[in-house]
Every structure is written in structure tokens, then in C-alpha cells.
N, C-alpha and C positions, 0 to 999 in steps of 0.2 A: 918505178914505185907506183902499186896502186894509187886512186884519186882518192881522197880521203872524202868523206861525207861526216858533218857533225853532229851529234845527239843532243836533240835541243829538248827543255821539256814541252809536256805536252799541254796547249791550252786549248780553249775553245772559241780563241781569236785567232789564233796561229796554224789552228787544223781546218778552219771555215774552211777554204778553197775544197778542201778533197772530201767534207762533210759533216757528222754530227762528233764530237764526244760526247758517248754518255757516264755522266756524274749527276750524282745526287744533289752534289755542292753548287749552291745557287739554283740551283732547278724547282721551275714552281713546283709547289703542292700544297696539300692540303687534306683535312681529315674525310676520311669516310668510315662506311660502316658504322654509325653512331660514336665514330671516336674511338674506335679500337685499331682504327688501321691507319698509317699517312701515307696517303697516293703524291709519288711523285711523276708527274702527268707531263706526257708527250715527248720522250726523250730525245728521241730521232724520227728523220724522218723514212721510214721505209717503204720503198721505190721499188713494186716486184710486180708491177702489172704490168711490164712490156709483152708483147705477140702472146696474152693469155698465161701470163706466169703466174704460181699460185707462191705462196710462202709458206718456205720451209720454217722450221725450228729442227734446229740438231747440237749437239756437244761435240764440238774437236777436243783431243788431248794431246795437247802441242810438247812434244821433248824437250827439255832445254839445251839452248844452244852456249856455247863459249865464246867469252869475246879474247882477241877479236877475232870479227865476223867479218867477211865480205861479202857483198850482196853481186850477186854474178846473173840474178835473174828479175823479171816484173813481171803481173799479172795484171787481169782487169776484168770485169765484168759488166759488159758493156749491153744486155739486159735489166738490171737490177743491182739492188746497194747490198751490200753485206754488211751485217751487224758482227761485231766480238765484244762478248761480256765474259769478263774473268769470272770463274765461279769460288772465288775467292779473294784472300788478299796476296796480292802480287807483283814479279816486275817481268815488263816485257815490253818490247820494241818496235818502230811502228815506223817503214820506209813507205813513202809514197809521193806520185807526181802526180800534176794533173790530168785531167782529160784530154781526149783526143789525143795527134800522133806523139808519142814518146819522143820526150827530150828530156836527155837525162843529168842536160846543165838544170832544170828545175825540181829534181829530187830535193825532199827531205826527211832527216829520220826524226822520230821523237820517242824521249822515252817515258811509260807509264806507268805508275806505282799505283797499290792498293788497289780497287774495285771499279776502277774508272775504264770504261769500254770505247771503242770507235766503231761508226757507221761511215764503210767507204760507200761515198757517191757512185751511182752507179755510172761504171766507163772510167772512175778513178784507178791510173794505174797504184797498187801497192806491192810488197811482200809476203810471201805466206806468215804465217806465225814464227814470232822471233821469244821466244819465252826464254827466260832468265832464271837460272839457280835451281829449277826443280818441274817436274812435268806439270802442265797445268793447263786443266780443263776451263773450256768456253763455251758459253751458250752460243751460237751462230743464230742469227736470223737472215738467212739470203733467199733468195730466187729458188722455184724449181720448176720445169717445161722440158719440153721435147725438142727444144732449142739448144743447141751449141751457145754456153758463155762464160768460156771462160779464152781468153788469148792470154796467151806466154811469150812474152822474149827476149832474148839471152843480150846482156848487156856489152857494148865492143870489149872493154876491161871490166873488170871489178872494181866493185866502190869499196874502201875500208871502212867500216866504222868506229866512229871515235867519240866519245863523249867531249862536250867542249870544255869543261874544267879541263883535264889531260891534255888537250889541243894546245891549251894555254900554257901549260907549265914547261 
């Protein structure tokens, strides 16, 4: 039997290690533009100036997946951070371990609802897009150079995921 992995939510004490979430909720800000606008300032931090990288901005349109889902793969970008911002309100899943060599007794998954994004660390290994119930588009902010960055690779087994309410019962 695959290694089961459990689907914890996602906070912004529990995601520090591998980088930013970004949420509006609790996030300073404050008015500009005379009051017609409210800036909510400095969300993450993005990390894309290694060997002369410039920043991209692009949209992925992530398929949805079914669970359950096994995670049989990892990436990492070990130039630069990657931002994912939902361009909506949505649910989608988010495996990742720390930096440096893969170990993948320190995976974790989390899951995100509504409009709330992650900024993987750059060198954070993660998953590609894990979207839930319905396609759904993301604003990306990552890396772009004439640099190779992105490393893959293939996990000894599969992790199943599982949400931890169902784990429990």
C-alpha cells in the first residue's frame, strides 16, 4: 500500500519553511489613490534575480484533478521562487518539502480555498498544480533566463493523498 501523505490546511505559520502564502487576510494595507483604492502591500517575497533572471508574469490553466491523487513526482526551482495566484475563488492542493537534497519523509500537502496563493522559496521542492472540481486559471510570477530551472524527480513509491478529517474516521 502506498505511503499515505495528509492534507493539512494551509496557514502562513505552517507554510513559512517552503515560503509566502499570499492572502489578503491579515496582510497590511492601506488606502491610496485618494481613497478609492486599498493597497494590500508586500505580499511575498519574490526571489528571481539569480545568474541575471528577469520576472516573468504568466497564467497557467491547471485541469482538475480527482482525488484520490498520488503524487509520484517533485520539482523545484532552484534559481527563483514561483508565485501561484488563483484568478478566482477556488480549491487546490499544494505538496511541498524543503530545500536542498529531497527527503521525502519531510513532504507536506496543504489544502487551499478561495483566492489565497503560494510563493514556493526558491529551491523549495513542490508539485505542479493540483486544482480541484474545475479548470482553473493562475497568475504565475516565477523566474525567466537562459538558465536551466527547473529539476524533477520521480518519487521511490507514490504518496497517496488524504485529507486528515477522512484519515481520522
Amino acid at each position: 500500500m502506498s505511503p499515505t501523505l495528509l492534507i493539512e490546511p494551509l496557514t502562513r505559520e505552517a507554510f513559512a519553511p517552503f515560503g509566502d502564502v499570499i492572502s489578503l487576510d491579515g496582510a497590511r494595507h492601506f488606502p491610496i489613490n485618494g481613497g478609492t483604492t486599498e493597497r494590500f502591500h508586500d505580499l511575498a517575497t519574490i526571489d528571481v534575480g539569480e545568474a541575471g533572471g528577469r520576472t516573468l508574469v504568466n497564467v497557467f490553466r491547471a485541469q482538475p484533478r480527482t482525488l484520490p491523487f498520488e503524487v509520484v513526482m517533485m520539482e523545484r526551482h532552484p534559481l527563483g521562487s514561483q508565485a501561484f495566484i488563483p484568478l478566482g475563488d477556488v480549491r487546490y492542493l499544494v505538496v511541498v518539502a524543503p530545500r536542498g537534497p529531497f527527503d521525502e519523509r519531510k513532504m507536506r500537502a496543504f489544502a487551499v480555498h478561495g483566492r489565497d496563493g503560494v510563493n514556493y522559496a526558491r529551491g523549495v521542492w513542490h508539485h505542479p498544480l493540483i486544482a480541484l472540481g474545475a479548470v482553473t486559471d493562475f497568475l504565475v510570477v516565477d523566474r525567466g533566463g537562459s538558465q536551466p530551472n527547473c529539476d524533477e524527480i520521480e518519487l521511490a513509491e507514490p504518496h497517496r493523498l488524504v485529507f486528515a478529517e477522512v484519515a481520522a474516521a
